[in-house]
N, C-alpha and C positions, 0 to 999 in steps of 0.2 A: 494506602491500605486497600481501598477498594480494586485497585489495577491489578496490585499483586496478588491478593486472593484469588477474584476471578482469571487471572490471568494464569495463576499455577493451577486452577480448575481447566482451562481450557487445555493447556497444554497436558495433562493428564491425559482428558476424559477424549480429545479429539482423535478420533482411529487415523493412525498413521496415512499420510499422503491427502487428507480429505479437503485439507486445506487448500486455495486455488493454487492449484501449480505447485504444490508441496514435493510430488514425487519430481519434478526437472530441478527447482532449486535444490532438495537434495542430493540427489547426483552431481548436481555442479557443486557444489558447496564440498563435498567427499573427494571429488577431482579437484578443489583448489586445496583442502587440507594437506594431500599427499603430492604439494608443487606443480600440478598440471593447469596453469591460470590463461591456459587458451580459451577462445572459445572454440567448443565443440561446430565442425562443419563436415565440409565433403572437400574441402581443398589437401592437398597432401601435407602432412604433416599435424593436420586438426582431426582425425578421428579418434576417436576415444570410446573406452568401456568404461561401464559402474560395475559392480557386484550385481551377480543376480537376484539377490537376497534383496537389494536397493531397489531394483527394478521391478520385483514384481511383490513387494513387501505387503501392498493392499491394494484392492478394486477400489480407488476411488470413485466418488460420485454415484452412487449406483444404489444407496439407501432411497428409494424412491414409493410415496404411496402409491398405494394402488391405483388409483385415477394419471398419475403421472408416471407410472411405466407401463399403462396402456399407450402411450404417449411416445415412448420412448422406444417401444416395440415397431410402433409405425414411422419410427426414423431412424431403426436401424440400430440402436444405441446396446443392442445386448442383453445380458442379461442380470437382473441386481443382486445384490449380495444380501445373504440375508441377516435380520439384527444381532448383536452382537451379546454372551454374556461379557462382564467385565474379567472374568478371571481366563475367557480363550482369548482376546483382544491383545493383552498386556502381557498373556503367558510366553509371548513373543518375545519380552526382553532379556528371558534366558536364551543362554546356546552362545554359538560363536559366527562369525559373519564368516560364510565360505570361503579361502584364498584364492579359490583355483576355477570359481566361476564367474564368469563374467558376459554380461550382453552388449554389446556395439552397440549407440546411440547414434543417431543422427543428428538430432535438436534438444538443449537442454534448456540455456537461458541466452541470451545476450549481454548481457549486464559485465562490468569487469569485476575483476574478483576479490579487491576491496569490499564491494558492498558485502559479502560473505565472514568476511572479519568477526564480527558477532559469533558465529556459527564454528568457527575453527579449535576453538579449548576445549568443545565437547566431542568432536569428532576426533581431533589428537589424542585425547584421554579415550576414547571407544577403542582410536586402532592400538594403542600401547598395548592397553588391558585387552584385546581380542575379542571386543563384546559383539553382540549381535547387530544387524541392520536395526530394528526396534530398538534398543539399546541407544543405540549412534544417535539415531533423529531424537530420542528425549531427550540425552544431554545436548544436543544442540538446541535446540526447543529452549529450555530451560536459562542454558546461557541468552539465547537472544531477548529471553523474556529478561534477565538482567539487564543487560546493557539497554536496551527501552527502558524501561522504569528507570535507571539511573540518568537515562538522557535526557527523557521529560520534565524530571526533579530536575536539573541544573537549568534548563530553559526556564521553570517555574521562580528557580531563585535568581536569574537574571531577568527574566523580563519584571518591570518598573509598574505596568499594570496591564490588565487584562488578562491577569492569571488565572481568573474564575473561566474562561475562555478556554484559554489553553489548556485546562483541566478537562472542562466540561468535553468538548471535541475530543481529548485520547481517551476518556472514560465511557465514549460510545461503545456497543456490543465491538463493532466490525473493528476498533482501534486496538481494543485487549484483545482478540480473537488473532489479530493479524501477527501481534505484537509475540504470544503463544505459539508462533509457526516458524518455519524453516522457510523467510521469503527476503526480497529485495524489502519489501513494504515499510519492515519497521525503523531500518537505519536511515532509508529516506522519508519518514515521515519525523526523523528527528531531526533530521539537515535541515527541514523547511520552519519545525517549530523554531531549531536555535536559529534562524535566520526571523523569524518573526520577533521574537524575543530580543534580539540584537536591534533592529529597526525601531522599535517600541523604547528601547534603552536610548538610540542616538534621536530619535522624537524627542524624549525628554530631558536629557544631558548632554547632549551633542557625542562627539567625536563619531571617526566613521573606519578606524582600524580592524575592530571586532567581526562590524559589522560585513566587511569588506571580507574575511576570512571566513563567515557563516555563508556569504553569497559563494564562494568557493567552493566547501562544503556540500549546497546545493549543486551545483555544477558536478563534486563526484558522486551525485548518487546519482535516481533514476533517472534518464532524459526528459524533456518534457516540460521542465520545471522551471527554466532558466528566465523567463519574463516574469517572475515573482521579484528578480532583482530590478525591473524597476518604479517597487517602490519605493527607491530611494531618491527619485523627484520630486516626491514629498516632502521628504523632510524640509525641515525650517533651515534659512539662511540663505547667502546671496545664489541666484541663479548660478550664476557660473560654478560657483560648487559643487552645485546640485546635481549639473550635467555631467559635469568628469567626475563624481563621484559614480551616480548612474552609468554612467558608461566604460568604469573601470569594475565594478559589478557585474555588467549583463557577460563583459567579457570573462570575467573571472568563473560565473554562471555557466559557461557556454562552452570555451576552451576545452576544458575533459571531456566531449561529449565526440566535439568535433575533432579531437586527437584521437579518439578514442574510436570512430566511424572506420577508420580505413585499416584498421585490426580487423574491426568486426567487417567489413567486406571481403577483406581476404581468405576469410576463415570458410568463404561460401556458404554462408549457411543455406539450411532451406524453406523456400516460404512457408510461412506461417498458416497461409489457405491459398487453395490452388487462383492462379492470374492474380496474386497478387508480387508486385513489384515497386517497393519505395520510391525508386528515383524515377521511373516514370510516373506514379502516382503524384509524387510531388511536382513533378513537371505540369501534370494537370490540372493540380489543384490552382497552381500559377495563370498558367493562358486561360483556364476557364472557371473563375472564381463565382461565378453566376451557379454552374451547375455542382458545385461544390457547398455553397450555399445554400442550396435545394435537397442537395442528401442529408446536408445539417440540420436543418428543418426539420425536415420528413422523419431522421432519427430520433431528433428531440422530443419529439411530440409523439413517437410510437415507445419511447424506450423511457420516458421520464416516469412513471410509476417503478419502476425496474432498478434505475438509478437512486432513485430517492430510499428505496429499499435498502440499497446496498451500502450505503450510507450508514444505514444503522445499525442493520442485524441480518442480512442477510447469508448468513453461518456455510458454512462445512462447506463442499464443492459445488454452491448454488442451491443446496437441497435441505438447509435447514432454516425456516422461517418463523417469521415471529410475529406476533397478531398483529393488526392494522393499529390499533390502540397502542400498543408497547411502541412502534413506528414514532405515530405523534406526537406521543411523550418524550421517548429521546430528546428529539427535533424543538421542539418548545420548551425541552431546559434547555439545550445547549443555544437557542434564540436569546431564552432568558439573563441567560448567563453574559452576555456580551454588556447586560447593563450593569455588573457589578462591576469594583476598580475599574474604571473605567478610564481616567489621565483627565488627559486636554485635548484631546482629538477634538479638530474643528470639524464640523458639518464635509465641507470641500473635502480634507482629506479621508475622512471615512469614507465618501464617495469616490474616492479615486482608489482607494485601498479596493471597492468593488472594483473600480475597472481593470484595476492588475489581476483581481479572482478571474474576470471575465478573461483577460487576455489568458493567461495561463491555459485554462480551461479550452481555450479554442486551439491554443499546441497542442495539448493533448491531448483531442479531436485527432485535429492533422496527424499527430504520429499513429493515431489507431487508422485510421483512413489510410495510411503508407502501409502500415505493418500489416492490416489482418483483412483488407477490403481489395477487390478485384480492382483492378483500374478502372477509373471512371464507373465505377459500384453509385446506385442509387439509394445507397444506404452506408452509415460507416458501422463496421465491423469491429468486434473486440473490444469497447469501449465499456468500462463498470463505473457503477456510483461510486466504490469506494477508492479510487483512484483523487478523488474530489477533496478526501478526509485531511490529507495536510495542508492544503490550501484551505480547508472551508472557513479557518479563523478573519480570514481577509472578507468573506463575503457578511458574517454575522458579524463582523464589526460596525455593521451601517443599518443595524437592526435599532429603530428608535428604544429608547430608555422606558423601561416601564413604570409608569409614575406612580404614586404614591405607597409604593411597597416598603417594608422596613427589611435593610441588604442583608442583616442575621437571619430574618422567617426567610425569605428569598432564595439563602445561598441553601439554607438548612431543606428546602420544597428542589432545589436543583441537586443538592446530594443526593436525596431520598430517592428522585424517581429515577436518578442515574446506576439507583443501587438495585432497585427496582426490573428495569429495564434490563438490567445484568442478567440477577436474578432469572427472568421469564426469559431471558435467550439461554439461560444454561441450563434449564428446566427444558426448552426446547433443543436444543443437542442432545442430552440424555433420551429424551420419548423419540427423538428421530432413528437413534443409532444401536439402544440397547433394549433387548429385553429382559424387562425385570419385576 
């Protein structure tokens, strides 16, 4: 109840494209609806147009105060858009989406065009009925916010326990916020829960079929993700199982990714920021893992307030924040949360459950460090807190038990301030973006 509310609020009240990357996923998402499931590049036969209507539908990012686009002035960033009432914002979803204009892209997303799936009944029903660019991105909006909330409900009634978890984590601001948008974010942040979900099931009932096809799952969503499969070394039962299980996983994990690479090279795309280059970056990361470990560092500890933000609420195109307070509250229900239904998870595997958040987390370093940083860059580029949000059930699993509480007052103090938390980020989009 609470995902859906606020979740049909965000997707409302959120001005077209504000969301990270909202304007490339929808563009690609509009090119995969009308059968064009390349990815967009500079190689022949990969360039592509969206609708101009699509392209230039809203200034993202650009609701900025005044102290931060003084800021923005002296980096060149432009100029911001001013707040919005709600009846010119929205008055965009009349009209019809132009046929006959269109802009050449160069870069929209990477991603293949399954993860779009969610997105395609709204934008098929927009081109039939001829509705406007506004139009197309709600009903897709709307759709994606379905199929999330029906994903996470089915992870909920399979996983066995630790469903206070798995609640608490998609019920943060940044989970229903992402969930409200036209992105990769929300179908792969359900591959990872039914993959957690499944693991938690074969933890306490055995068998490893399900689980084997949720590790797949993972594997077709976003890259990155594929060392969550093995927590299946955990599980209970003889070693040798555990291995060819695990490593009929990581593979299942992993194969869509790397089938899926030599599409996305051909396509040429273009870098993401100038010197940078995946395969030599990754080359480097290899022969010189010292100095790679030094910008890991150096990033963690300059960028970890940043991270931990975005984790929880860090709203709109970076530029909608929520007080330090609403921060920590999130953070300490969804901490809290990991001691209700809790199973039989032994000590050992909780802590190994971290050390899969840990490895995960270090791919997904590595691929921002390939994609978005110069070669041998003294810092990794491109990386957000909430990239962390499907995985983070793995790390709060090893959050000790908090003792003497009664699990009803508990769950009832974890609802509240989740609803809470909501609340004060959608009070905070509203005072960001409209004036009223």
């Amino acid at each position: 109840m609470l995902a859906g509310a606020f979740g049909l609020f965000f997707a409302l009240v959120t001005p077209p494209h504000d969301p990270p990357d909202e304007s490339r996923h929808h563009g690609r998402a509009w090119l995969v609806s009308g059968g064009w499931w390349r990815v967009v590049g500079e190689a022949p036969g990969h360039a592509a147009s969206v609708p101009w209507d699509i392209a230039h539908l809203h200034p993202r990012g650009r609701h900025y105060t005044d102290h931060e686009y003084q800021w923005k002035l002296v980096l060149g960033a432009g100029r911001r858009a001013p707040l919005h009432a709600p009846s010119e914002l929205w008055g965009r979803l009349g009209g019809h989406l132009d046929p006959d204009r269109f802009q050449p892209v160069r870069i929209l997303t990477p991603y293949p065009p399954h993860l779009y799936a969610p997105y395609l009944p709204g934008l098929w029903l927009a081109r039939a009925l001829e509705l406007s660019a506004g139009a197309g991105l709600l009903l897709a909006r709307l759709g994606g916010l379905a199929f999330w909330l029906g994903g996470i409900w089915l992870c909920l009634a399979i996983a066995p326990s630790q469903r206070w978890l798995l609640a608490a984590v998609a019920l943060l601001p940044m989970s229903v916020f992402q969930a409200a948008s036209v992105s990769a974010d929300p179908p792969t942040q359900v591959a990872i829960f039914w993959f957690v979900a499944e693991w938690l099931r074969s933890a306490a009932r055995g068998g490893r079929g399900r689980l084997l096809a949720a590790a797949l799952a993972v594997g077709l969503a976003k890259p990155g993700y594929a060392p969550i499969a093995s927590a299946c070394l955990l599980l209970p039962g003889p070693w040798a199982v555990r291995i060819g299980a695990t490593g009929a996983a990581l593979a299942l994990a992993s194969l869509p990714a790397l089938a899926w690479a030599p599409l996305l090279q051909a396509a040429q795309e273009p870098a993401m920021v100038e010197g940078a280059n995946p395969l030599r970056q990754l080359r480097f990361v290899l022969e010189q893992p010292l100095a790679f470990g030094a910008a890991l560092a150096d990033t963690a500890r300059f960028h970890a307030r940043a991270w931990t933000e975005g984790l929880v609420g860090s709203l709109g195109h970076f530029d909608v924040s929520i007080p330090g307070a609403a921060t920590a509250l999130g953070l300490a229900a969804v901490a809290a949360s990991s001691g209700l239904d809790r199973g039989r998870l032994s000590y050992a595997t909780r802590m190994g459950l971290l050390c899969v958040f840990g490895a995960t987390s270090l791919a997904l370093l590595v691929l921002a460090y390939a994609g978005w940083s110069p070669v041998g860059a003294d810092k990794i580029l491109g990386f957000q807190g909430r990239y962390l949000l499907p995985i983070l059930p793995l790390a709060l699993v090893a959050v000790p038990r908090l003792p003497g509480l009664p699990e009803r007052l508990l769950a009832r103090a974890i609802a509240g301030s989740l609803a809470l938390v909501l609340a004060v980020s959608a009070l905070a989009m509203v005072r960001a973006y409209y004036a009223l």
